[in-house]
N, C-alpha and C positions, 0 to 999 in steps of 0.2 A: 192499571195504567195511569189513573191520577197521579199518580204518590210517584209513579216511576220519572227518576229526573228530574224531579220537580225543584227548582229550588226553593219554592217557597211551604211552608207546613203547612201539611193534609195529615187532617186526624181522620182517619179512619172509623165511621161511629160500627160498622159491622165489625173490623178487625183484621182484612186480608190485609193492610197495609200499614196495620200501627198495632205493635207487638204489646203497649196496655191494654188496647182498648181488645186484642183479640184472648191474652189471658182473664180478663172481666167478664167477656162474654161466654167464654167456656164454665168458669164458675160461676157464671148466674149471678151476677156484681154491679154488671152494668144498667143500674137502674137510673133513674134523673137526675137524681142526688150527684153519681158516679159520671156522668156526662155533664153535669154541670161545672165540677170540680177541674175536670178535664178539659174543657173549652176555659175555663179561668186559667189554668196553668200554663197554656199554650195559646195565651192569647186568640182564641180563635172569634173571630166577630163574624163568620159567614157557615151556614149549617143548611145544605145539601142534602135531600133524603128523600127516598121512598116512605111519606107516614106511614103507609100499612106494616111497614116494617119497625118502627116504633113506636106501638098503641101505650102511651101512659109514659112514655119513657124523656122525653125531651124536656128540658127544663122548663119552669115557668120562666120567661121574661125574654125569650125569642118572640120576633114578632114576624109574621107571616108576611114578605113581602111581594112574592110575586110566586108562579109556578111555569115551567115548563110544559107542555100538554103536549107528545111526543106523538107524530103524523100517525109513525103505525106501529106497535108493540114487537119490538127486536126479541130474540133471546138472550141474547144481552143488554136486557136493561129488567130493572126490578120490578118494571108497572108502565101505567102509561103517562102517569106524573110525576115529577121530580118538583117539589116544593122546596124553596129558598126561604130561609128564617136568618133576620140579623140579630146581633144582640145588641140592642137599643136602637134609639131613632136615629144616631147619626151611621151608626151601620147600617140602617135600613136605606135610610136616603141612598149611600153611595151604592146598595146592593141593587134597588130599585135603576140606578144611573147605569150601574153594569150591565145587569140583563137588558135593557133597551137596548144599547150598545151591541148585545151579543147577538139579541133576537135576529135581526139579518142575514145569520151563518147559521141558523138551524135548517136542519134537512127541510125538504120539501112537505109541506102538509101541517110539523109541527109549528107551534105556536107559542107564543109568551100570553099570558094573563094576569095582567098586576093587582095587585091589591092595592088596594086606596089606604094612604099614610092613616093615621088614627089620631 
Protein backbone atom coordinates (compact mmCIF):
# COMPACT_ATOMS: atom_id res chain seq x y z
CA UNK A 1 0.00 0.00 0.00
CA UNK A 2 2.95 2.44 0.22
CA UNK A 3 4.03 2.28 -3.30
CA UNK A 4 0.32 2.11 -4.27
CA UNK A 5 -0.36 5.70 -5.94
CA UNK A 6 2.15 7.18 -4.64
CA UNK A 7 3.67 9.82 -6.61
CA UNK A 8 6.55 10.09 -5.04
CA UNK A 9 9.51 6.77 -5.21
CA UNK A 10 9.29 3.94 -2.65
CA UNK A 11 11.90 1.42 -3.10
CA UNK A 12 10.76 -1.26 -1.72
CA UNK A 13 13.87 -2.97 0.32
CA UNK A 14 11.73 -6.46 0.69
CA UNK A 15 10.52 -6.29 -2.87
CA UNK A 16 6.52 -6.52 -2.89
CA UNK A 17 6.57 -3.23 -4.42
CA UNK A 18 9.82 -2.62 -6.43
CA UNK A 19 10.32 -5.27 -9.11
CA UNK A 20 14.64 -4.95 -8.62
CA UNK A 21 14.81 -5.10 -5.37
CA UNK A 22 12.14 -8.20 -5.50
CA UNK A 23 14.34 -10.03 -8.44
CA UNK A 24 17.58 -9.42 -5.84
CA UNK A 25 15.99 -10.80 -3.18
CA UNK A 26 14.78 -13.99 -4.77
CA UNK A 27 18.40 -14.64 -5.94
CA UNK A 28 20.02 -13.82 -2.80
CA UNK A 29 21.81 -10.42 -4.28
CA UNK A 30 20.41 -8.08 -2.10
CA UNK A 31 23.17 -7.73 0.14
CA UNK A 32 24.41 -3.83 1.40
CA UNK A 33 26.47 -3.41 -1.25
CA UNK A 34 23.14 -4.23 -3.54
CA UNK A 35 20.87 -1.62 -1.26
CA UNK A 36 23.33 0.85 -1.25
CA UNK A 37 23.74 1.11 -4.99
CA UNK A 38 19.99 1.17 -5.00
CA UNK A 39 19.35 4.00 -2.62
CA UNK A 40 22.22 5.96 -4.78
CA UNK A 41 20.27 5.38 -8.04
CA UNK A 42 17.14 6.35 -6.93
CA UNK A 43 17.95 8.91 -4.87
CA UNK A 44 16.59 7.70 -1.82
CA UNK A 45 17.66 9.78 1.31
CA UNK A 46 14.86 8.09 3.86
CA UNK A 47 15.22 4.13 4.78
CA UNK A 48 11.98 2.64 6.64
CA UNK A 49 12.51 -0.89 8.14
CA UNK A 50 11.90 -3.56 10.31
CA UNK A 51 15.95 -4.19 11.42
CA UNK A 52 15.24 -7.69 12.34
CA UNK A 53 14.48 -7.97 8.96
CA UNK A 54 17.79 -6.80 7.65
CA UNK A 55 20.63 -8.26 10.02
CA UNK A 56 24.04 -7.09 8.25
CA UNK A 57 22.19 -5.93 5.16
CA UNK A 58 21.82 -1.90 5.39
CA UNK A 59 24.55 0.16 4.28
CA UNK A 60 27.20 1.76 6.29
CA UNK A 61 26.56 5.60 6.32
CA UNK A 62 22.54 5.56 7.28
CA UNK A 63 22.18 7.22 10.38
CA UNK A 64 19.50 6.02 12.83
CA UNK A 65 17.41 8.87 13.39
CA UNK A 66 14.53 8.08 15.25
CA UNK A 67 11.92 4.87 15.57
CA UNK A 68 8.48 4.26 15.70
CA UNK A 69 7.59 1.98 18.80
CA UNK A 70 3.97 0.76 17.60
CA UNK A 71 1.04 0.61 20.79
CA UNK A 72 0.20 -2.90 19.93
CA UNK A 73 1.81 -5.65 17.37
CA UNK A 74 -1.01 -5.76 14.17
CA UNK A 75 -0.51 -8.56 11.75
CA UNK A 76 0.11 -6.38 9.56
CA UNK A 77 3.06 -4.99 10.47
CA UNK A 78 6.78 -6.71 10.60
CA UNK A 79 7.45 -6.07 14.51
CA UNK A 80 6.77 -3.76 16.90
CA UNK A 81 9.49 -1.21 15.58
CA UNK A 82 9.81 0.53 12.49
CA UNK A 83 13.28 2.35 12.54
CA UNK A 84 13.94 5.55 10.21
CA UNK A 85 17.71 5.86 8.87
CA UNK A 86 18.65 9.08 6.72
CA UNK A 87 21.49 9.23 4.43
CA UNK A 88 23.58 11.80 5.92
CA UNK A 89 23.06 14.59 8.44
CA UNK A 90 20.93 16.78 6.37
CA UNK A 91 18.57 13.98 5.58
CA UNK A 92 18.45 13.12 9.04
CA UNK A 93 17.61 16.62 10.28
CA UNK A 94 14.58 16.87 7.99
CA UNK A 95 13.78 12.99 8.74
CA UNK A 96 14.05 13.85 12.53
CA UNK A 97 11.58 17.23 11.53
CA UNK A 98 9.09 14.73 9.80
CA UNK A 99 8.62 12.12 12.36
CA UNK A 100 7.87 15.00 15.02
CA UNK A 101 5.46 16.34 12.75
CA UNK A 102 3.96 12.87 12.02
CA UNK A 103 4.18 11.48 15.74
CA UNK A 104 0.67 13.23 16.53
CA UNK A 105 -1.26 10.87 14.01
CA UNK A 106 0.07 7.69 15.31
CA UNK A 107 -2.59 5.18 16.67
CA UNK A 108 -3.24 5.39 20.24
CA UNK A 109 -0.48 3.84 22.62
CA UNK A 110 2.34 4.11 19.87
CA UNK A 111 5.15 6.36 20.19
CA UNK A 112 7.97 8.18 18.42
CA UNK A 113 11.57 7.82 20.10
CA UNK A 114 14.28 10.03 18.50
CA UNK A 115 17.67 9.64 18.54
CA UNK A 116 19.97 12.24 19.37
CA UNK A 117 21.79 13.88 16.18
CA UNK A 118 25.59 12.78 16.53
Amino acid sequence: LVTYRNPHMVLDLVGLGSEEMRRASVEQRADAAFIARMLAAHRIEAVLVYDHWFPGRLPEGLERDAEFQLGRFAIATGGPVVAVYGAGPEAAARLRAAAAAFAPSMPSGSRLVGVPPR
